[in-house]
KEKE-3310 file (N, C-alpha, C; in steps of 0.2 Angstrom, whole numbers, plus 5000, padded with zeros to 4 digits):
npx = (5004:5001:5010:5001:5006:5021:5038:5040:5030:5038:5049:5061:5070:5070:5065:5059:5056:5049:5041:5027:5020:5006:4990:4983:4972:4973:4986:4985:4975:4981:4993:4985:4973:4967:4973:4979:4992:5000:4998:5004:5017:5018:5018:5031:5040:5039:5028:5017:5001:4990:4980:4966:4956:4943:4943:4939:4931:4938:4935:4943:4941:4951:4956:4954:4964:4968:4981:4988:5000:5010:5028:5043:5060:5077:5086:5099:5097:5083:5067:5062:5050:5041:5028:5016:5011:5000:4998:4987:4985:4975:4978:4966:4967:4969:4965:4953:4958:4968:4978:4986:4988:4997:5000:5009:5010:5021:5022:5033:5031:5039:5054:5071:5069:5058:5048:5054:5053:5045:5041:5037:5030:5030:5016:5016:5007:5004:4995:5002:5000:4985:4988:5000:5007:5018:5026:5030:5039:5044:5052:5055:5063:5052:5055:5047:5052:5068:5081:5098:5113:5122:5112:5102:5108:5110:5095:5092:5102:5099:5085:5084:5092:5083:5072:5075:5079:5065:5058:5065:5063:5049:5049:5055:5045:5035:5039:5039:5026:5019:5024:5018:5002:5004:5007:4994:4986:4990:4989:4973:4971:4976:4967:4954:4960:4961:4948:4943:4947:4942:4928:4928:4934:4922:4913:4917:4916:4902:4900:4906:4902:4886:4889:4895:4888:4877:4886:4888:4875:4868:4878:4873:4861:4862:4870:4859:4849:4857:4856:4844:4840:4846:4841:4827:4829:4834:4821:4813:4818:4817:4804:4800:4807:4799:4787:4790:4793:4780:4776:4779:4776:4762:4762:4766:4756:4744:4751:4753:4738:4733:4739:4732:4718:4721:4724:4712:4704:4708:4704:4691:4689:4693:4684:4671:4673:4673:4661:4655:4660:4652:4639:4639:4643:4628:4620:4624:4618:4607:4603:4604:4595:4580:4577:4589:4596:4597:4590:4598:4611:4610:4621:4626:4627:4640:4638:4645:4655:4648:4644:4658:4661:4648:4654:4668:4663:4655:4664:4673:4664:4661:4676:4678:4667:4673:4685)
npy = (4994:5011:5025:5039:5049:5060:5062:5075:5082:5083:5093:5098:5092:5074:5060:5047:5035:5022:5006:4999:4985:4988:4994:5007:5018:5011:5016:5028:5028:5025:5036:5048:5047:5047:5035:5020:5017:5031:5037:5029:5031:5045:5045:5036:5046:5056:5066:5074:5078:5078:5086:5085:5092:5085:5080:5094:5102:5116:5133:5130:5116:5107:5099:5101:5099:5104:5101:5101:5099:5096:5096:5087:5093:5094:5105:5117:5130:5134:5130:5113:5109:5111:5120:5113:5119:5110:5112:5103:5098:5091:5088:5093:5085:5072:5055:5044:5029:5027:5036:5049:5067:5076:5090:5095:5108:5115:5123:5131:5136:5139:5139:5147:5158:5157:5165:5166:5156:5141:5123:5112:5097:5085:5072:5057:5047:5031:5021:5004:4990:4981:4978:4986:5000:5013:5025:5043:5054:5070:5086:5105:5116:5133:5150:5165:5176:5183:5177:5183:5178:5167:5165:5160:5149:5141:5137:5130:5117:5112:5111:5103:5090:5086:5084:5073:5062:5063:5056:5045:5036:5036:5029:5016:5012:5009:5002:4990:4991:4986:4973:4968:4968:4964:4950:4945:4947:4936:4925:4925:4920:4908:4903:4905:4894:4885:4882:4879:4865:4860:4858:4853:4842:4836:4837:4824:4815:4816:4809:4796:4791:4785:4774:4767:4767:4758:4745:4744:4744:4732:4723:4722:4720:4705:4699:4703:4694:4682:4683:4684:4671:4662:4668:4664:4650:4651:4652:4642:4630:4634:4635:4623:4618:4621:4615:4602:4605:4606:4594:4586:4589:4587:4574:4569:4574:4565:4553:4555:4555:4543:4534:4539:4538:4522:4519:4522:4513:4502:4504:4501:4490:4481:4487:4481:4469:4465:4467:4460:4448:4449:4448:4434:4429:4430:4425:4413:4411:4412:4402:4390:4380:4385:4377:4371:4383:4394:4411:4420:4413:4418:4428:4444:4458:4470:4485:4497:4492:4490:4505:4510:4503:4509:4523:4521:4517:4528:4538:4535:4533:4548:4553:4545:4553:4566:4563)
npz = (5000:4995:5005:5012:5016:5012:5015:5012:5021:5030:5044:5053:5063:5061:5073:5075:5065:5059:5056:5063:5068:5068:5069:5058:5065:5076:5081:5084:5094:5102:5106:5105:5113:5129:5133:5141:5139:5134:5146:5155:5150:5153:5165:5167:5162:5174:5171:5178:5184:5173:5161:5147:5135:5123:5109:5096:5082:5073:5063:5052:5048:5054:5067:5086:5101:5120:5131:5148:5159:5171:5173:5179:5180:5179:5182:5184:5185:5185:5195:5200:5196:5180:5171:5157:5142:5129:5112:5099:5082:5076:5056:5043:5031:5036:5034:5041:5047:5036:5035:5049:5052:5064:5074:5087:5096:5108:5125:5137:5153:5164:5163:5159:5147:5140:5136:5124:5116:5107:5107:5091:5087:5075:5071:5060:5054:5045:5035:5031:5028:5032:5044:5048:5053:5047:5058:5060:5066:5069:5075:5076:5084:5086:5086:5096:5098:5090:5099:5108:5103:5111:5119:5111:5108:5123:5123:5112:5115:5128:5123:5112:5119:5127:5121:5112:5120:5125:5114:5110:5123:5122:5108:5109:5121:5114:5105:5114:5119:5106:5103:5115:5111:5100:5104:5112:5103:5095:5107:5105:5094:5095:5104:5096:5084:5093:5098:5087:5085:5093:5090:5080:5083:5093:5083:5078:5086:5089:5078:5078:5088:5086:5080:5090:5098:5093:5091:5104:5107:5100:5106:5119:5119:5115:5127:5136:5130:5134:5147:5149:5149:5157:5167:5165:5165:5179:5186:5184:5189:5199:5202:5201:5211:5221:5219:5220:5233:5240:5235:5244:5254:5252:5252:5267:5274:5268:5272:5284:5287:5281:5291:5303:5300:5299:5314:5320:5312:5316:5329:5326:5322:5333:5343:5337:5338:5350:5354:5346:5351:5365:5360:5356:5369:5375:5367:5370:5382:5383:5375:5384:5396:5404:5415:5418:5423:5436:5439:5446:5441:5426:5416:5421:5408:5404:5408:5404:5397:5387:5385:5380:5369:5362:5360:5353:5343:5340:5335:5328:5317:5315:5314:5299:5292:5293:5284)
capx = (5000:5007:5011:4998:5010:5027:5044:5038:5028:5040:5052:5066:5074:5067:5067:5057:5055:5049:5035:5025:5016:5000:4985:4985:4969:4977:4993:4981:4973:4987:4997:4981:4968:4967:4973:4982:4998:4999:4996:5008:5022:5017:5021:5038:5044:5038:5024:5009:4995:4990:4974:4966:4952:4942:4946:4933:4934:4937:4933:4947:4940:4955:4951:4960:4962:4972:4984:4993:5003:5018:5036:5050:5067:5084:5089:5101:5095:5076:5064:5062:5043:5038:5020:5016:5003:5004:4992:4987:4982:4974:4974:4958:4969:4971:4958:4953:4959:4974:4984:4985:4994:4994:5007:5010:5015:5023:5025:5035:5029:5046:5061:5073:5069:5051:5045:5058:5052:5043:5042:5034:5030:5025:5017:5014:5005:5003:4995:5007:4996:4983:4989:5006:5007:5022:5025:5039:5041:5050:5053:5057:5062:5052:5055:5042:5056:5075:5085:5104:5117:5123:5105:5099:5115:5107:5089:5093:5106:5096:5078:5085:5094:5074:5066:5077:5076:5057:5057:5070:5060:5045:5050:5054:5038:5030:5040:5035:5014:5018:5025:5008:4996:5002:5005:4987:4983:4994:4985:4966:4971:4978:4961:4950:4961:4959:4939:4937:4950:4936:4922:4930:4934:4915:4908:4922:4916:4898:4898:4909:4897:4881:4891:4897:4882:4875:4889:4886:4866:4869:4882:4869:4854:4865:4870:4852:4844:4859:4853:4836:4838:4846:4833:4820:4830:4832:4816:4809:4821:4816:4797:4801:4810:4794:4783:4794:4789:4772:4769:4782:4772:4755:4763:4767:4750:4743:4754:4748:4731:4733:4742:4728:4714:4723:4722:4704:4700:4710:4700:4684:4686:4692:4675:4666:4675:4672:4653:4653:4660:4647:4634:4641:4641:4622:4617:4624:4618:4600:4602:4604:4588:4578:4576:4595:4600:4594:4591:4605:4615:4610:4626:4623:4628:4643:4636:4650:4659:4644:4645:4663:4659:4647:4657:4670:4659:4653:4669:4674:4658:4664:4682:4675:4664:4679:4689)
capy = (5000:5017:5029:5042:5055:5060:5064:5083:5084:5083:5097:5099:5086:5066:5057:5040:5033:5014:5004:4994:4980:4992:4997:5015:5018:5007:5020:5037:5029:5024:5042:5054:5048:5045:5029:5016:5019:5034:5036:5025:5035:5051:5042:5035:5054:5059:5071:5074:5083:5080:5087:5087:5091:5081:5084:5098:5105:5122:5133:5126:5112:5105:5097:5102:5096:5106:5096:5105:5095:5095:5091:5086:5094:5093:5111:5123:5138:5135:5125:5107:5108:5120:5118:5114:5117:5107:5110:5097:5100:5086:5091:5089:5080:5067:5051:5038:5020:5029:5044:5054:5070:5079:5095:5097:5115:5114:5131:5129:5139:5142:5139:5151:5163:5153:5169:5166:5151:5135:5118:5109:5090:5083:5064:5054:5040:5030:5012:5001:4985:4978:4975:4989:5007:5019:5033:5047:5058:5075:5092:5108:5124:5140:5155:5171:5182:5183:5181:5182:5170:5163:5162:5154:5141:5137:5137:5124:5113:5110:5109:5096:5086:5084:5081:5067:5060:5059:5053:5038:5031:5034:5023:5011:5011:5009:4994:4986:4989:4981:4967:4965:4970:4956:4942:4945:4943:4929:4922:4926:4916:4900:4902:4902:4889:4877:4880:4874:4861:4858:4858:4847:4833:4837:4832:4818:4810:4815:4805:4788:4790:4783:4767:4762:4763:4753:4740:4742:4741:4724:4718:4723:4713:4699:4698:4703:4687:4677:4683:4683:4662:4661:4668:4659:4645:4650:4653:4634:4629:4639:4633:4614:4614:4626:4609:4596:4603:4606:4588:4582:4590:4585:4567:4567:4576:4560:4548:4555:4554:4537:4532:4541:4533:4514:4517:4524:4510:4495:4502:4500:4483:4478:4487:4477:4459:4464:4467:4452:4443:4450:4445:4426:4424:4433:4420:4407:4410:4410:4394:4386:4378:4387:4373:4371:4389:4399:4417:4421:4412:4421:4431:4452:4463:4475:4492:4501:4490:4491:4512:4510:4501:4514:4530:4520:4516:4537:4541:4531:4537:4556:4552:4544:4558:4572:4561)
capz = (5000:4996:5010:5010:5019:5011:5019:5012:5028:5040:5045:5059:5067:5064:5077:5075:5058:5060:5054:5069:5068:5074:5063:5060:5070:5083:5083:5084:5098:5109:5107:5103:5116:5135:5133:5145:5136:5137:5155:5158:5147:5155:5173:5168:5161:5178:5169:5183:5182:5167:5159:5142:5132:5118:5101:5094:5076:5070:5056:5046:5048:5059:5076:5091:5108:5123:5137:5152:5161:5175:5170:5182:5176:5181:5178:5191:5182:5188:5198:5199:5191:5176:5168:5151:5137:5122:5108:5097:5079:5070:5051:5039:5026:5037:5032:5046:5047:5033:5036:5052:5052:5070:5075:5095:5099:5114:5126:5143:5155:5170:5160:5156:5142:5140:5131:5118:5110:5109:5099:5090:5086:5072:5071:5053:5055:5038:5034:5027:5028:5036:5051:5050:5050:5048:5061:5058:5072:5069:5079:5076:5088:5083:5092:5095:5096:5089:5104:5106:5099:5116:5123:5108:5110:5130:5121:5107:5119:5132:5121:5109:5121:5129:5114:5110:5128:5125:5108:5112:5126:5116:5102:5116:5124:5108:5102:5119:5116:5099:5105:5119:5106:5093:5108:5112:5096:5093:5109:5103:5089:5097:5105:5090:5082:5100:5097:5079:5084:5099:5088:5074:5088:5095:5079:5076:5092:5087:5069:5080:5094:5084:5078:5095:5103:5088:5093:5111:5109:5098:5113:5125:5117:5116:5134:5139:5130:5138:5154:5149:5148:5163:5173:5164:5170:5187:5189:5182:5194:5207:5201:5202:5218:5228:5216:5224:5242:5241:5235:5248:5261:5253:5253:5270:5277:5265:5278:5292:5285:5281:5298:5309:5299:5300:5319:5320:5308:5320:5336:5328:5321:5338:5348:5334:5340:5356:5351:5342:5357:5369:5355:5355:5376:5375:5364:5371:5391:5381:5372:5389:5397:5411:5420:5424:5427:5439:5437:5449:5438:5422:5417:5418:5405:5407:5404:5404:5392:5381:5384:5378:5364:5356:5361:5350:5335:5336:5335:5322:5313:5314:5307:5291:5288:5292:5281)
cpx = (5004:5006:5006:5001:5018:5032:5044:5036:5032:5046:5053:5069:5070:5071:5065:5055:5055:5041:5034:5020:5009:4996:4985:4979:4972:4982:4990:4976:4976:4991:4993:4973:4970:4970:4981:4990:5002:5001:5003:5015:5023:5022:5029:5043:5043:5034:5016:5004:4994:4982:4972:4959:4949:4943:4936:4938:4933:4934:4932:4944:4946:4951:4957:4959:4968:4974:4989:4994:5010:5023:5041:5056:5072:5089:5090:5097:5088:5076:5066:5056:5045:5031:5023:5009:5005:4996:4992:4983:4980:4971:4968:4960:4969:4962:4958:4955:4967:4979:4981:4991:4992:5002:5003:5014:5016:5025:5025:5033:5037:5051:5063:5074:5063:5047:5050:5056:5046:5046:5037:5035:5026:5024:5014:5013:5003:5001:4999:5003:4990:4983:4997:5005:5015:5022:5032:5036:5047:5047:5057:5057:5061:5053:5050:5047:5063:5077:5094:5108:5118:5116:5102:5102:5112:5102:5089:5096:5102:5087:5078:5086:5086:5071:5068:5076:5071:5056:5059:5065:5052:5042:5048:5050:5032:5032:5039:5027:5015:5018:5019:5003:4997:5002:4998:4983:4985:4989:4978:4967:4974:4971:4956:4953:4960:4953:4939:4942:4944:4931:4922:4929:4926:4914:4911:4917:4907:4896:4901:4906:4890:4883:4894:4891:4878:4878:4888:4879:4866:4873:4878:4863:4857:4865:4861:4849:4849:4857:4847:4835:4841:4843:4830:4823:4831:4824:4811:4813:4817:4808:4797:4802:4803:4787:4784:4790:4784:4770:4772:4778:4766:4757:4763:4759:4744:4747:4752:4741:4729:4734:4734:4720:4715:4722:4715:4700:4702:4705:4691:4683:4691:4686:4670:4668:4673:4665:4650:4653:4652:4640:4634:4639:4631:4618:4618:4620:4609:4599:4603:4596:4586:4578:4585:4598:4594:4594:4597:4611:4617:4617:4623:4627:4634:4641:4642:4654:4653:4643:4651:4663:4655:4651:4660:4669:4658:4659:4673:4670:4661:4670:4680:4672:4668:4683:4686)
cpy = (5006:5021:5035:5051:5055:5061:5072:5085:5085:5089:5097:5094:5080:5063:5049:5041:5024:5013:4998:4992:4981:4995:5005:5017:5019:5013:5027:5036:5030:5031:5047:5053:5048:5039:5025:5019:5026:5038:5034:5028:5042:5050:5041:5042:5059:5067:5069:5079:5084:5079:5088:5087:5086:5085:5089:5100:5114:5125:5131:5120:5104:5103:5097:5099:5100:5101:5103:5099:5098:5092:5092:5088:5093:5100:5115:5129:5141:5131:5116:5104:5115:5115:5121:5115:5116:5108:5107:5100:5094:5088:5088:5085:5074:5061:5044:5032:5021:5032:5050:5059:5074:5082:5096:5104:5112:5121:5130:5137:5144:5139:5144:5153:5159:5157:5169:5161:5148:5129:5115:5103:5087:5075:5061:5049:5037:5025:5012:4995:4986:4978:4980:4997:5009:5025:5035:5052:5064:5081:5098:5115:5130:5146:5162:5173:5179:5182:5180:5177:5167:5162:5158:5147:5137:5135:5129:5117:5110:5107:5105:5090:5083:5080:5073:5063:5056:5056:5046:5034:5031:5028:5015:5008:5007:5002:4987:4985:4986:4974:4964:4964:4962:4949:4941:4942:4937:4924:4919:4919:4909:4899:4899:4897:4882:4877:4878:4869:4856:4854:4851:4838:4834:4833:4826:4814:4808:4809:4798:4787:4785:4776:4762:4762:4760:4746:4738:4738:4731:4720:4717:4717:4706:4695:4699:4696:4680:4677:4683:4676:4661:4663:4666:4652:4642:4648:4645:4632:4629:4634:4624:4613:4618:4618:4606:4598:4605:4597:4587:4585:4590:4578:4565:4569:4570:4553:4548:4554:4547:4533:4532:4538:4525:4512:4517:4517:4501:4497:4500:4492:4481:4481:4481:4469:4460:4465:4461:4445:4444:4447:4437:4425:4426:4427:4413:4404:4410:4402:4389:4384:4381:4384:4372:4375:4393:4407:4423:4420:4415:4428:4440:4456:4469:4482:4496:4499:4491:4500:4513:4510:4506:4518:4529:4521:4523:4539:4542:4533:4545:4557:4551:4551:4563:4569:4559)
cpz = (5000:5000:5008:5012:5018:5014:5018:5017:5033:5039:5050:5057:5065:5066:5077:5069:5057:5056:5058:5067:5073:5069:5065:5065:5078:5086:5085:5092:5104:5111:5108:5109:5125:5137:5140:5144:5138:5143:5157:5156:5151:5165:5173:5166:5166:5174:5172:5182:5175:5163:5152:5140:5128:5111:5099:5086:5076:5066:5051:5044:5051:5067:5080:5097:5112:5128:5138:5157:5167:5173:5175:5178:5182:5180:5185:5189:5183:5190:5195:5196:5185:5173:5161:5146:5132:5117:5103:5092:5074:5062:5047:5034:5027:5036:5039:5044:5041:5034:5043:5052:5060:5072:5082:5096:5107:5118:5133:5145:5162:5167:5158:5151:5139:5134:5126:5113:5112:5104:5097:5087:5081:5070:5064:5053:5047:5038:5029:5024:5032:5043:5054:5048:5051:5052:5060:5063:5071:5074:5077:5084:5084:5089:5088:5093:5095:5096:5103:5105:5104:5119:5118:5107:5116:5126:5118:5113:5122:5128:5115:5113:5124:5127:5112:5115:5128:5121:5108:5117:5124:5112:5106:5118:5119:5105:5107:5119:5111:5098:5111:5116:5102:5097:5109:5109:5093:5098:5107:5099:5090:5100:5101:5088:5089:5097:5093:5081:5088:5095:5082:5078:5090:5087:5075:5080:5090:5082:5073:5085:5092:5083:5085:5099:5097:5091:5100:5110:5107:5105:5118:5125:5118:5122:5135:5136:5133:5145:5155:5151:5152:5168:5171:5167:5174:5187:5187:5186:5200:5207:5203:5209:5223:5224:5221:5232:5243:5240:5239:5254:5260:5253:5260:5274:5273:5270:5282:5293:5287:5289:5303:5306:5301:5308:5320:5317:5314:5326:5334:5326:5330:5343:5342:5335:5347:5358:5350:5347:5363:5366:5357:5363:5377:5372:5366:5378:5387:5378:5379:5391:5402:5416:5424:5426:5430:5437:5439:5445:5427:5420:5415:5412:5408:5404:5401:5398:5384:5377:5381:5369:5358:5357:5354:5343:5332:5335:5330:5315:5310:5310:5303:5287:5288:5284:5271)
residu = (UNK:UNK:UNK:UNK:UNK:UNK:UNK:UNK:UNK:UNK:UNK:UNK:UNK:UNK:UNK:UNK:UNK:UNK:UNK:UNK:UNK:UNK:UNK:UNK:UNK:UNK:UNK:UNK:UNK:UNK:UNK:UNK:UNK:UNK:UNK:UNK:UNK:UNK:UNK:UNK:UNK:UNK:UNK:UNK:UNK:UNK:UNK:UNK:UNK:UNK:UNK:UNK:UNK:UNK:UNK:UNK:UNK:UNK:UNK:UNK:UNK:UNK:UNK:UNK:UNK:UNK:UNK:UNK:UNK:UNK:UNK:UNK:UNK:UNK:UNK:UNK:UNK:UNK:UNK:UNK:UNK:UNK:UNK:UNK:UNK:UNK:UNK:UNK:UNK:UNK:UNK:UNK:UNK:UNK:UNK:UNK:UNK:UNK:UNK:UNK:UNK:UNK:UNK:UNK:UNK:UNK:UNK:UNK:UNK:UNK:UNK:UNK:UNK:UNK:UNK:UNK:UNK:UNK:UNK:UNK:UNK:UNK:UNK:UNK:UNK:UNK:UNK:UNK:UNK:UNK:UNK:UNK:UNK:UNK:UNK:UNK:UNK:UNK:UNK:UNK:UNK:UNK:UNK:UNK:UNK:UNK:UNK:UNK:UNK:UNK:UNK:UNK:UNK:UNK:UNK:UNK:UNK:UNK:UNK:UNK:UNK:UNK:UNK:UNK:UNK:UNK:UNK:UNK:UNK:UNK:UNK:UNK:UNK:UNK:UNK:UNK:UNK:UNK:UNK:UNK:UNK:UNK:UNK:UNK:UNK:UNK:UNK:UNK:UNK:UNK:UNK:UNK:UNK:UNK:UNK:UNK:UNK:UNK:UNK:UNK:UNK:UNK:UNK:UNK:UNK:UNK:UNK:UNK:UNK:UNK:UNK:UNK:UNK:UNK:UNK:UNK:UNK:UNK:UNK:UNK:UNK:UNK:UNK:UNK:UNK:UNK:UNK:UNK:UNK:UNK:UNK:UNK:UNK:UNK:UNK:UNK:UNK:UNK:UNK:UNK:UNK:UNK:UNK:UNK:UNK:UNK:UNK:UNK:UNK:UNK:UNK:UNK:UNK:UNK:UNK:UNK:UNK:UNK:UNK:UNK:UNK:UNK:UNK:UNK:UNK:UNK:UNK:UNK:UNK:UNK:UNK:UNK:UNK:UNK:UNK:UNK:UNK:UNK:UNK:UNK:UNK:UNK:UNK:UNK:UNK:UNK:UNK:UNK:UNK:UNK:UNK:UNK:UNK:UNK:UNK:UNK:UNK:UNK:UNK:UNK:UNK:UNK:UNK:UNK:UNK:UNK:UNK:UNK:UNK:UNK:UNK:UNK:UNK:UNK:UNK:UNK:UNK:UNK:UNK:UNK:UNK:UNK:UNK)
# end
């Protein structure tokens, strides 16, 4: 892709001139908003209090933003803070997601001979690819007024030596976001490819998962009618041996039947012999003559044996019928 902003642009001093692995957006966000970055850049230059508007547009059709800030120096000649205002011009040529061009005036407030100058900063951001943009980073010192050769000698010395300072760790700063920004990205994307590698095996296992339980269901039927015909086995087993002991305890309740009648049936034919006997002397003490026995000598009847005898016979009677 061709550069949409020339080396024409730039005037002073360049200080950075690289191409990062940073979409141009990406690079206009990091340098030109509130952004982490930043933040974090501001801190390590020991620059606090730092406050800034939102970009608004002008007539020209340029958009501006103001930032004042606290700077830590190192200088015998003044304090150890000065305050700054840096105003920030983003031009109208510049095209979103392409080319930003943006000039930083910069005007120190308690430095010696402060009303003598200021600088400015200019940033050239360019897509290169997709995924890279160009930034060139130049500076120049303008001054309101002339002043004289030795003071403009302190002026320069000292507000070069700065400039470079902050530009260098800058670069720095910036080749470290480049390298988080793309691991990130490099992560993301070991993510996604895990997922579809996920999803591929999900539907592997899906499509092998039908055929084993196919082969299972089949195993399973199998076993299940082996074990179906083992239980029907038991269970005619089981059926037989609970047969066997009902008749073996109708067989023997059929013994004792038998037994308990065989006596019942022996006591009645012995009261019927002894019936039979009593019949036999009864007939014979009558077949005698009257004339030779007396009435005294007529034999008497045993009641009692004769009460025996029926009880026996009733008794005998009732068994049959129960039975």
């Amino acid at each position: 892709v061709k550069e949409t902003v020339s080396e024409n642009d730039l005037y002073g001093r360049l200080f950075i001139n690289r191409v990062f692995h940073i979409t141009a957006d990406k690079m206009f966000e990091i340098l030109f908003t509130n952004s982490h970055f930043m933040q974090r850049f501001l801190n390590s230059r020991s620059i606090v209090d730092a406050v800034s508007t939102p970009w608004n547009r002008d007539s020209s059709g340029n958009q501006l933003r103001t930032l004042t800030y606290t700077v830590t120096i190192n200088n015998p000649l003044c304090g150890k803070f000065t305050t700054a205002t840096e105003k920030q011009i983003l031009h109208k040529q510049s095209q979103k997601g392409q080319s930003y061009q943006v000039d930083a005036e910069v005007l120190t407030h308690d430095v010696p001979y402060h009303d003598y100058f200021y600088t400015v900063n200019r940033y050239c951001i360019s897509r290169t690819s997709s995924h890279k943009c160009r930034l060139r980073v130049s500076a120049e010192v303008k001054y309101k007024k002339q002043p004289w050769g030795l003071v403009k000698s302190v002026i320069e010395k000292n507000t070069w030596g700065g400039i470079q300072e902050n530009f260098k760790q800058l670069e720095s700063d910036l080749l470290m976001e480049e390298y988080a920004i793309n691991q990130s990205i490099e992560d993301s994307g070991k993510l996604v490819a895990l997922r579809r590698r996920r999803r591929t095996l999900h539907r592997s296992l899906a499509e092998s998962l039908p055929k084993r339980s196919s082969q299972h269901s089949s195993g399973d039927m199998r076993v299940e009618s082996q074990g179906s015909i083992i239980g029907r086995k038991r269970d005619a087993v089981s059926r037989t041996t609970t047969i066997i002991v009902v008749m073996s305890v109708f067989l023997l309740v059929l013994v004792l039947l038998n037994v308990t009648l065989f006596l019942k049936l022996s006591k009645i034919e012995h009261a019927a012999q002894s019936l039979y006997h009593v019949q036999l002397q009864e007939e014979s003490s009558l077949n005698i003559s009257p004339e030779m026995v007396s009435k005294e000598d007529i034999p008497q009847y045993d009641k009692e044996q004769v009460k025996h005898v029926k009880g026996v016979l009733r008794d005998s009677i009732e068994m049959l019928e129960q039975v």
